[in-house]
BATORDO-303430 format. One record per residue (C-alpha): x, y, z; residue in one letter; residue number from 1. Coordinates in steps of 0.5 Angstrom, whole numbers, m for minus. Layout:
! residues N
x, y, z, code, pos
X, Y, Z, A, NUM .
...
This chain:
! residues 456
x, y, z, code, pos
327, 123, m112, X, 1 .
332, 128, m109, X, 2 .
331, 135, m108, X, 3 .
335, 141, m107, X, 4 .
337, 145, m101, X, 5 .
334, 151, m103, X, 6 .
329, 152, m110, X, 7 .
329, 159, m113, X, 8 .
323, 157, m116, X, 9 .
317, 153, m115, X, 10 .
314, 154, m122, X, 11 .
317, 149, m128, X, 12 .
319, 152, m134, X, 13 .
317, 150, m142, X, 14 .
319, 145, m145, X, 15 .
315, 141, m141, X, 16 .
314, 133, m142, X, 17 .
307, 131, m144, X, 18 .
302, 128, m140, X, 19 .
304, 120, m140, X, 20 .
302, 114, m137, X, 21 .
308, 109, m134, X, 22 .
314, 113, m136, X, 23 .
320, 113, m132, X, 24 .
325, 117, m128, X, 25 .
332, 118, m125, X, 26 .
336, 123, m122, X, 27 .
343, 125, m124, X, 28 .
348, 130, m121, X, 29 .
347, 136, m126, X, 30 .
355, 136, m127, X, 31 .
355, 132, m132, X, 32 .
350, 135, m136, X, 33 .
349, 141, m140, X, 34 .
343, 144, m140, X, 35 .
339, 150, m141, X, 36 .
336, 154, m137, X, 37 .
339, 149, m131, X, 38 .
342, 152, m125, X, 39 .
350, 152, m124, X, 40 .
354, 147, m119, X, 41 .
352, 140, m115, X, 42 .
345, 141, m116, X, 43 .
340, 135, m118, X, 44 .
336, 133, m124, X, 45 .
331, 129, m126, X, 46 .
330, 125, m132, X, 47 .
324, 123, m135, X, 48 .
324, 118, m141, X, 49 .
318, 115, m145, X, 50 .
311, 114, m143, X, 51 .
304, 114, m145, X, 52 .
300, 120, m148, X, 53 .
296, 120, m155, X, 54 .
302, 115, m157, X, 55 .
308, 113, m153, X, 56 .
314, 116, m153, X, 57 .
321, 115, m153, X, 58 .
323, 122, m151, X, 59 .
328, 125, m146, X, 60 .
326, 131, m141, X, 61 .
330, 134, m135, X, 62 .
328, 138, m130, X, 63 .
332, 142, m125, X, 64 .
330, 141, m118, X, 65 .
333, 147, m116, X, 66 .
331, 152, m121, X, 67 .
324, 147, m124, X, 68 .
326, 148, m130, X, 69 .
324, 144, m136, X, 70 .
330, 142, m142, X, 71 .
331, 137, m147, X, 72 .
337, 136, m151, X, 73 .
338, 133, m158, X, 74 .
340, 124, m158, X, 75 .
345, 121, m163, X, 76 .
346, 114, m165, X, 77 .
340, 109, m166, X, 78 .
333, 111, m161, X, 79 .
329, 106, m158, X, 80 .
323, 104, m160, X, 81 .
317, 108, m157, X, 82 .
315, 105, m150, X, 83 .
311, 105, m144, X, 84 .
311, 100, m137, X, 85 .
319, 99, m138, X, 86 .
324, 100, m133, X, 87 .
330, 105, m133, X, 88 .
337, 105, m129, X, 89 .
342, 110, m128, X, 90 .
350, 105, m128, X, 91 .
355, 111, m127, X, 92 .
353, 116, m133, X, 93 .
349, 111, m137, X, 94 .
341, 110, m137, X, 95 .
340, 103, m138, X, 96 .
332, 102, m141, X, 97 .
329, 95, m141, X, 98 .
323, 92, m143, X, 99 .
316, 95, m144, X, 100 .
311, 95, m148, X, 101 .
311, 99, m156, X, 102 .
306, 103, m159, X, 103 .
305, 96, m163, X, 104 .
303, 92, m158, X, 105 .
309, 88, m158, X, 106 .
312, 87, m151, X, 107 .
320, 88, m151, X, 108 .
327, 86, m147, X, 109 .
331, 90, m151, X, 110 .
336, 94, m148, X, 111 .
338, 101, m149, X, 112 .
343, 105, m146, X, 113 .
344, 112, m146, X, 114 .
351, 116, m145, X, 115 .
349, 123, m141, X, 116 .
355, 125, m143, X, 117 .
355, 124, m150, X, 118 .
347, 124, m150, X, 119 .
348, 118, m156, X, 120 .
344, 112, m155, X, 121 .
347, 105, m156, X, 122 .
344, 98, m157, X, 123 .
349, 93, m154, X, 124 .
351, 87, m155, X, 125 .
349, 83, m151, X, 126 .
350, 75, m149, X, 127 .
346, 69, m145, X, 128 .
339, 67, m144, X, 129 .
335, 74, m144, X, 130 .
328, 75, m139, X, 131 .
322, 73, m144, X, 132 .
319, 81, m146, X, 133 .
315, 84, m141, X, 134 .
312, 90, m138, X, 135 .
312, 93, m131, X, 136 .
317, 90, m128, X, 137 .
322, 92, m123, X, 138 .
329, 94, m124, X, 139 .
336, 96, m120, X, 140 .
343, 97, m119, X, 141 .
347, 93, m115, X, 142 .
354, 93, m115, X, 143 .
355, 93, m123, X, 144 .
349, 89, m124, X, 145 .
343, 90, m126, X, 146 .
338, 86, m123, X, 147 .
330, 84, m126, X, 148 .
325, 82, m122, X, 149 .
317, 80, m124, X, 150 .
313, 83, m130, X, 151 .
308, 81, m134, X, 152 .
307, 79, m141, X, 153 .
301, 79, m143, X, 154 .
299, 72, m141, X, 155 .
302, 70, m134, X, 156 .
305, 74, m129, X, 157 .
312, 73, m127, X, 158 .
317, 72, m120, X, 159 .
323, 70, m124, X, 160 .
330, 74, m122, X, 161 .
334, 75, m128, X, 162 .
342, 79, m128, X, 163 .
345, 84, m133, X, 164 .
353, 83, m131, X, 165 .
355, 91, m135, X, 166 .
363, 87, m134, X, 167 .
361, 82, m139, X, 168 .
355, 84, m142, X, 169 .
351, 77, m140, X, 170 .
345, 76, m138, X, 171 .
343, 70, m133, X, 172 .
337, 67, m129, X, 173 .
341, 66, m122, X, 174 .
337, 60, m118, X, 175 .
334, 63, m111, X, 176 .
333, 60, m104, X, 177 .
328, 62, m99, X, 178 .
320, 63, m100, X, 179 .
320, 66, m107, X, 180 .
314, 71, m108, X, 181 .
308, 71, m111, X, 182 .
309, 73, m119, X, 183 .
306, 80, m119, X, 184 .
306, 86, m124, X, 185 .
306, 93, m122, X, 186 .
309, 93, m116, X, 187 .
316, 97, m113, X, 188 .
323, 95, m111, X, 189 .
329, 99, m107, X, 190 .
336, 97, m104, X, 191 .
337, 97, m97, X, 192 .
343, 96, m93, X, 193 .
347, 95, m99, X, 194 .
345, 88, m101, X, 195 .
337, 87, m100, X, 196 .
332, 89, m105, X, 197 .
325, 90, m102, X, 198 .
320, 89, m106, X, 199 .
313, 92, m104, X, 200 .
306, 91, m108, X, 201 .
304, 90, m115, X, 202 .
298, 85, m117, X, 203 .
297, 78, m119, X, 204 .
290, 78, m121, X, 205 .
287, 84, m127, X, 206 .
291, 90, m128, X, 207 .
286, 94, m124, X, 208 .
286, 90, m118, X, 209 .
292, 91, m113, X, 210 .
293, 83, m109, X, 211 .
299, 84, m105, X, 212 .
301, 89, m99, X, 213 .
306, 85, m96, X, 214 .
314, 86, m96, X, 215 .
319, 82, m98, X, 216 .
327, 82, m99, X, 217 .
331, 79, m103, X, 218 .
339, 77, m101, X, 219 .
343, 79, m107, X, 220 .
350, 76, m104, X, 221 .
345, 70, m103, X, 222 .
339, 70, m107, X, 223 .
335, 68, m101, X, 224 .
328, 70, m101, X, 225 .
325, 73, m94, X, 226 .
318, 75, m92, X, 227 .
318, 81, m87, X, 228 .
312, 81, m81, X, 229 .
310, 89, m81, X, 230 .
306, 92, m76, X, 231 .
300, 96, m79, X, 232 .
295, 94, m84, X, 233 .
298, 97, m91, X, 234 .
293, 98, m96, X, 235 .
295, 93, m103, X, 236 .
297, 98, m108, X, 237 .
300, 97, m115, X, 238 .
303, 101, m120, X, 239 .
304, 106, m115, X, 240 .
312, 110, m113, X, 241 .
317, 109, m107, X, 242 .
323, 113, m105, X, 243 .
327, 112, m99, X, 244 .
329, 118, m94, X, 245 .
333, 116, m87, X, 246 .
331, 109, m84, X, 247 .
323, 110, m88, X, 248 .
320, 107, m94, X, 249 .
314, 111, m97, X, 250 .
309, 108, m102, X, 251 .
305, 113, m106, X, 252 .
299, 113, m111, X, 253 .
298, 108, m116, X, 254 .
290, 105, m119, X, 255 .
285, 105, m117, X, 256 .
286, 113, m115, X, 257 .
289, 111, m109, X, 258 .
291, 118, m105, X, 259 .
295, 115, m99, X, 260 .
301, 115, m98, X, 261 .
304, 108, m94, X, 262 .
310, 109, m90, X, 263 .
314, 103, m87, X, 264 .
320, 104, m82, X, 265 .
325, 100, m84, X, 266 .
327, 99, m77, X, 267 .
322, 93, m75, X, 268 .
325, 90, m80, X, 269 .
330, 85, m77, X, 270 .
335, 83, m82, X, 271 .
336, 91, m83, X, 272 .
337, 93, m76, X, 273 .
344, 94, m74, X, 274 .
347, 99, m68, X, 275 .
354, 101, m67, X, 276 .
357, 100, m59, X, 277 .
354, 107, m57, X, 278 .
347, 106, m60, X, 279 .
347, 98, m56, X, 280 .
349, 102, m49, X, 281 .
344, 106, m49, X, 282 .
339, 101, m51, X, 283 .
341, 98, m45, X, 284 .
341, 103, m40, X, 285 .
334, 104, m43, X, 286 .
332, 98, m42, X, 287 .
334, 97, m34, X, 288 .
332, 105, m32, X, 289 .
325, 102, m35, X, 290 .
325, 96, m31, X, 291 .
327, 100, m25, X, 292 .
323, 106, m26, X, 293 .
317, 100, m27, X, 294 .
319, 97, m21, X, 295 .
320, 104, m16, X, 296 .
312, 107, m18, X, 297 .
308, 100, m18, X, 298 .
304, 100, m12, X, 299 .
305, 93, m10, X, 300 .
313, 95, m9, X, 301 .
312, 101, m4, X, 302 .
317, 101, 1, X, 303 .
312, 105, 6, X, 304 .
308, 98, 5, X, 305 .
313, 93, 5, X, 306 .
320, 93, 8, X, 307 .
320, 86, 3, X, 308 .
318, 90, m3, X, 309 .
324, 95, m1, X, 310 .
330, 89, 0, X, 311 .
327, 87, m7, X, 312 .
328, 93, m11, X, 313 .
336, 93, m8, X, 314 .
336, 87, m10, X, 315 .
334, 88, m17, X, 316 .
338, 95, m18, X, 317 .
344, 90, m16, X, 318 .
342, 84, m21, X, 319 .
341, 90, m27, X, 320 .
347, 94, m25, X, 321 .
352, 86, m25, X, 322 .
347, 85, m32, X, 323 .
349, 92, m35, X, 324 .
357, 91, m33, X, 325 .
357, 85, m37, X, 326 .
354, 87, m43, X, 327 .
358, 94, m42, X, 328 .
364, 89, m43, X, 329 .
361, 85, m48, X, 330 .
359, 91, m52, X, 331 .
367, 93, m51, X, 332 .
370, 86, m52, X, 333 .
366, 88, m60, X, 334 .
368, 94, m61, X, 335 .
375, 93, m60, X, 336 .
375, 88, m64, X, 337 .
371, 91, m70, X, 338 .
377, 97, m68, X, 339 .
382, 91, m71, X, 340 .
378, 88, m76, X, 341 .
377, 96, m79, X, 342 .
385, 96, m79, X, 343 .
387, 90, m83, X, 344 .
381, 92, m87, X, 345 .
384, 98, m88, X, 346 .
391, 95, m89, X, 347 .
387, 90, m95, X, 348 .
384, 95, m98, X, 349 .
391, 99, m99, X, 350 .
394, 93, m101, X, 351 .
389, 92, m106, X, 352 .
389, 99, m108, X, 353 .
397, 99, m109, X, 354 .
396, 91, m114, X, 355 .
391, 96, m117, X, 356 .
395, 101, m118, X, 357 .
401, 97, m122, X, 358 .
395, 93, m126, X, 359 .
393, 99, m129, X, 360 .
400, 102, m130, X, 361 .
401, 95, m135, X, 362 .
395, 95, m137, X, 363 .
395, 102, m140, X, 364 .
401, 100, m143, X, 365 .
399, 95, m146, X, 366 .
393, 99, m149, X, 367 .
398, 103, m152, X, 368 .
402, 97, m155, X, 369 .
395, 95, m157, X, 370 .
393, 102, m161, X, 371 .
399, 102, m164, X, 372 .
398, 95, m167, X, 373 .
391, 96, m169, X, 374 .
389, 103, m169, X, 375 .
389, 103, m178, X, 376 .
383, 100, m181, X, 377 .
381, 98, m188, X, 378 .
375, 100, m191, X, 379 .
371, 98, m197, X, 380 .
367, 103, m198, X, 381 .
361, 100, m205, X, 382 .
368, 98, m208, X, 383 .
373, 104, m206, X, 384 .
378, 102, m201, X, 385 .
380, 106, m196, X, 386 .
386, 106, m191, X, 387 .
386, 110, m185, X, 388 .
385, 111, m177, X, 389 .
380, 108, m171, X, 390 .
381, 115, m168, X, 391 .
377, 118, m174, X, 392 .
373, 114, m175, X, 393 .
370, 116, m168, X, 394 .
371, 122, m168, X, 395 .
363, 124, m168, X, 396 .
360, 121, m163, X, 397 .
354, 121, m167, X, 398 .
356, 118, m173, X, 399 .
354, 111, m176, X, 400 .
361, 110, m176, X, 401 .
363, 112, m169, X, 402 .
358, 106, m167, X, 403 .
360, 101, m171, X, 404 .
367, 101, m168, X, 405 .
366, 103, m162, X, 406 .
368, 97, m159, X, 407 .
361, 94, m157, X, 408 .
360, 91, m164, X, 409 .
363, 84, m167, X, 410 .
366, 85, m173, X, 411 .
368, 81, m179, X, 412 .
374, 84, m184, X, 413 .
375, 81, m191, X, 414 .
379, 74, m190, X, 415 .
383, 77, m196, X, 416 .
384, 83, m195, X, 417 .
382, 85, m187, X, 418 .
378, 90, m189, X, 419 .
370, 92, m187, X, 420 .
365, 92, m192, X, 421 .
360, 98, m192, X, 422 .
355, 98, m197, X, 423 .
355, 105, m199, X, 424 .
356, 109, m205, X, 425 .
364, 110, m204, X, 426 .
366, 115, m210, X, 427 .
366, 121, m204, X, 428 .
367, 119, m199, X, 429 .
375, 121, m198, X, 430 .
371, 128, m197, X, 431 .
368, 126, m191, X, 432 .
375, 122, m188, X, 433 .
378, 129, m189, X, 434 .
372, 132, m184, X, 435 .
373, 127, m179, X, 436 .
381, 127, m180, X, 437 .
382, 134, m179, X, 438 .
376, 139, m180, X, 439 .
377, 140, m187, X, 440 .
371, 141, m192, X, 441 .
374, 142, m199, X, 442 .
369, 139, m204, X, 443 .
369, 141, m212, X, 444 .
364, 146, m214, X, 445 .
359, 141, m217, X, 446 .
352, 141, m215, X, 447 .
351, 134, m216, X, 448 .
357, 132, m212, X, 449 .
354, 136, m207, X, 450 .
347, 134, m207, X, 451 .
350, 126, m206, X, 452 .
354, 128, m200, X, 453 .
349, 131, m197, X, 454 .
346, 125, m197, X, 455 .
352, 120, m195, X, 456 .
């Protein structure tokens, strides 16, 4: 989680969330929202969706982590199914659920994103072979993926790797290298240094016994697998949380009442460790003045007891200060050429942005050619034909209209006459095209006439 520099309050405010089991939560910038009772400007909230309390839920809370104040607000278009034990993700503005268990008993791999702006969910259309539903699973981000790893179904535990392309709304199970983990549930995952999901804990025997305290990394560029020695005797641990701050992961919680908190610094883990030039200089020098020092105090080198023990000591302040000039270059050599190779990246990069740049001028241009061309539509509504505009019929984002034609959806027109059939009742629905279109709302006085569009 991330938290505020100050906090004008430490005590949450009503609406508060129930008490539930296995929900999940996210943190968002409060710029892109508008709550209640929320505090103004850059600050960080964090959102809480579904869970176990006397049912599951499908709900939506934020709370400010400047003024703790609890808010919810109102969702449009079609809401999940009520869950627990599924995984949540923040992709830009959207909060992408998957999987989970229903009040039903019926383990999911369904997908559902809500627009934060808009506060509407959608249900995607997606394609390829999706992961076999599952519960307490991870998920992640990277780049404009989403990454799934592990989970149960009821029956057997899972280590498989599954990947949601968001470009081209895909799933696929990449193949991985490496020693693959043991399957697991309940466990934690987290990028680190950009490409790497660490991966912490989780259990492969019954649900109330944790089985692993070992860490492991996945390569998303490679999709290698690589188990890390750490020094320490963690305790196994399962459906417990983590987050990351600086160059330390901690663990939390978890069954079985496990009250202690587990931290791993990330640098003893080699394949995380880089240093800039500065860092490797001084880590040098440390480690001759060390050797120097070492030799100075130990007995055996006192120059009052031995003139041999003095020639020694020379020689080998010598042979440090030769080594350190030689790495002192070397380290250099690598600075100078990371100097130059930041420069062309950079000059790529401004390369990149200007072929960027002239793509998206023709491609606005050509989304333009494209509305002009296809912005009308014909509706069959119950049998009444209608002809009028995309744009009003997304006007309302909440509407079953806007979702049907917001893009996500395949549709299929009448061969004939390239219209969309709606089954609905279509004698009025010319007032409600006026709505949409303009604002307008002008129906006769008939009280029968408006007991049918209240309902439509």
């Amino acid at each position: 989680t991330t938290t505020s520099s100050s906090s004008s309050s430490t005590t949450p405010s009503s609406p508060i969330p129930n008490v539930a089991l296995s929900s999940t939560t996210s943190t968002l910038s409060t710029s892109s929202l508008s709550l209640e009772g929320g505090g103004g400007g850059e600050n960080k909230i964090m959102i809480v969706f579904g869970g176990l309390a006397q049912q599951r839920l499908n709900d939506v809370h934020f709370l400010d982590l400047e003024t703790m104040a609890w808010s919810t607000m109102a969702q449009g278009g079609v809401l999940p199914l009520e869950r627990s034990h599924h995984s949540s993700v923040l992709f830009g503005q959207h909060m992408v659920i998957f999987g989970g268990l229903s009040d039903s008993g019926q383990r999911l791999n369904d997908v559902h994103i809500l627009d934060m702006r808009t506060m509407g969910w959608i249900q995607p259309l997606i394609s390829g072979t999706p992961p076999q539903p599952r519960i307490a699973h991870s998920s992640e981000i990277y780049g404009n993926k989403m990454i799934v790893f592990g989970g149960y179904d009821g029956k057997i535990r899972m280590n498989d790797v599954f990947v949601l392309d968001f470009g081209t709304m895909r799933w696929t199970n990449p193949l991985t290298q490496g020693p693959i983990p043991t399957p697991r549930f309940g466990h934690t995952t987290h990028i680190i240094a950009g490409k790497m999901m660490l991966i912490y804990g989780g259990s492969s025997g019954a649900v109330t016994l944790p089985t692993h305290d070992h860490v492991c990394l996945l390569d998303l560029d490679t999709m290698t697998w690589t188990n890390i020695q750490t020094p320490g005797q963690p305790t196994p641990m399962h459906y417990h949380s983590c987050c990351r701050f600086k160059e330390k992961m901690y663990f939390y919680g978890g069954v079985r009442k496990f009250r202690k908190m587990l931290v791993l610094n990330l640098d003893f883990i080699e394949p995380l460790r880089t240093r800039t030039f500065e860092e490797s200089k001084h880590m040098i020098t440390q480690i001759i003045d060390d050797i120097v020092e070492s030799c100075d105090n130990h007995p055996i080198f006192n120059p009052a007891s031995s003139a041999l023990a003095l020639d020694f000591i020379e020689t080998l302040r010598k042979n440090a200060h030769l080594v350190y000039g030689e790495m002192s270059f070397q380290l250099r050599w690598i600075s100078e050429y990371e100097s130059k190779t930041k420069k062309n990246i950079e000059t790529q990069l401004n390369n990149l942005a200007s072929a960027q740049s002239r793509f998206d001028e023709q491609k606005s241009q050509m989304v333009v050619m494209r509305e002009h061309q296809s912005n009308r539509v014909k509706l069959n509504i119950g049998g009444e034909q209608y002809e009028t505009s995309r744009d009003t019929l997304v006007k309302d984002g909440e509407s079953m209209l806007a979702a049907m034609f917001s893009g996500l959806y395949l549709l299929h027109a009448d061969p004939f006459d390239g219209s969309f059939f709606i089954d609905r009742d279509g004698t009025h629905f010319r007032y409600i095209l006026n709505y949409l279109r303009d604002g307008s709302f002008n129906p006769p006085a008939d009280e029968a006439v408006l007991r049918e569009l209240l309902k439509e």
